[in-house]
C-alpha positions as CSV (number, residue, x, y, z in Angstrom):
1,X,20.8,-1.7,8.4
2,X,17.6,-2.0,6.7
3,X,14.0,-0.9,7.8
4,X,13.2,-4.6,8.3
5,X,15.9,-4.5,10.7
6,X,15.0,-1.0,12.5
7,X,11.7,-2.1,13.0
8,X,12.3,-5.9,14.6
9,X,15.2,-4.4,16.7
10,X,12.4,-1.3,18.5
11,X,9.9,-4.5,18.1
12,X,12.5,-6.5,19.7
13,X,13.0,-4.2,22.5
14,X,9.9,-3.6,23.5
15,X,9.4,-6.9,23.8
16,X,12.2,-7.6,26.2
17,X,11.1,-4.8,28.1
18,X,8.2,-5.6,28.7
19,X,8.9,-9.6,29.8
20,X,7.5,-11.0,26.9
21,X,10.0,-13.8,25.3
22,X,8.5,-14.0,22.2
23,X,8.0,-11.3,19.2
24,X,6.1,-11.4,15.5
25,X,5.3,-8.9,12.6
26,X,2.6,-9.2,10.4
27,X,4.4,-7.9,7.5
28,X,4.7,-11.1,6.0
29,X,1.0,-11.0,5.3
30,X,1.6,-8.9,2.6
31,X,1.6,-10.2,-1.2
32,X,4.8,-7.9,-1.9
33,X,7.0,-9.1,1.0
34,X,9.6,-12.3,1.1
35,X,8.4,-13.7,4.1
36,X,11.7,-16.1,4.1
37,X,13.7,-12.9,4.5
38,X,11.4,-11.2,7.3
39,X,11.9,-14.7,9.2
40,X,15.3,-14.7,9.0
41,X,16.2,-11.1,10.4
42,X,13.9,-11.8,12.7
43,X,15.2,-14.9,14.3
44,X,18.6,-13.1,14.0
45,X,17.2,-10.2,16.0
46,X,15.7,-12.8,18.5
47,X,19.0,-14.3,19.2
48,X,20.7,-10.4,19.8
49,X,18.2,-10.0,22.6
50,X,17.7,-13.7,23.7
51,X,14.2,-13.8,22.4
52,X,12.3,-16.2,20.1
53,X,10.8,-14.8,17.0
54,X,7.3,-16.6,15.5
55,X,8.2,-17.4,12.2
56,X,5.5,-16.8,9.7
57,X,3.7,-16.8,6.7
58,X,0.5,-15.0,6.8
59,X,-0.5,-15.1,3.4
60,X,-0.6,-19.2,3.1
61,X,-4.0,-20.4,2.4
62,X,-5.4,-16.8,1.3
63,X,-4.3,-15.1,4.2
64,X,-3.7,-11.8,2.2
65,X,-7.7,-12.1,1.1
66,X,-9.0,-13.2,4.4
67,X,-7.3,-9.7,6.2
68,X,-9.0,-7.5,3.7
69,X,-12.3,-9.4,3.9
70,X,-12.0,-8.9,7.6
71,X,-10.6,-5.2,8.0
72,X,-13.4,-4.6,5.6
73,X,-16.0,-5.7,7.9
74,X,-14.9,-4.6,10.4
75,X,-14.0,-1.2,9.6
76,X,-9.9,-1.5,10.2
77,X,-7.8,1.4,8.7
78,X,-5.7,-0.5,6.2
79,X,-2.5,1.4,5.1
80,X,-2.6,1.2,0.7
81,X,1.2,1.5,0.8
82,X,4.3,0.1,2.4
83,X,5.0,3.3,4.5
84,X,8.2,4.1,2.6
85,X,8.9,7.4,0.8
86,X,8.9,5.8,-2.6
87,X,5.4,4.1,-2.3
88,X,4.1,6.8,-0.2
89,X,4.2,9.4,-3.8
């Protein structure tokens, strides 16, 4: 099981908890991401917990450059790394 996976299964399951029958991520925003890959564990995820998943690709049409543009503005606490060990150093 990969983090991808850890994270849409807790995503997942708050989500069913909670009533909603639809989940997302926004990691496919980012420019070092496959957002083919995120979409497909996550309608595989949605179908273990008989939930839709919102396919996506953020960064189409300069999404990546439009997030920082906005986070800039609006003062948004933007991670500079992936949040695993390696990128973290």
């Amino acid at each position: 099981v990969n983090s991808f996976d850890l994270r849409r299964r807790k995503t997942a399951k708050i989500a069913q908890d909670n009533g909603f029958d639809i989940f997302a991520t926004t990691l496919s925003i980012s420019p070092h991401k496959n957002s083919d890959i995120i979409n497909i564990i996550g309608n595989r995820i949605a179908q273990q917990f008989n939930l839709k998943f919102l396919e996506s690709d953020w960064k189409k049409e300069d999404g990546y450059k439009k997030s920082c543009e906005i986070s800039r503005k609006e003062g948004f606490y933007r991670q500079n790394y992936c949040g695993c060990r390696y990128s973290k150093r």
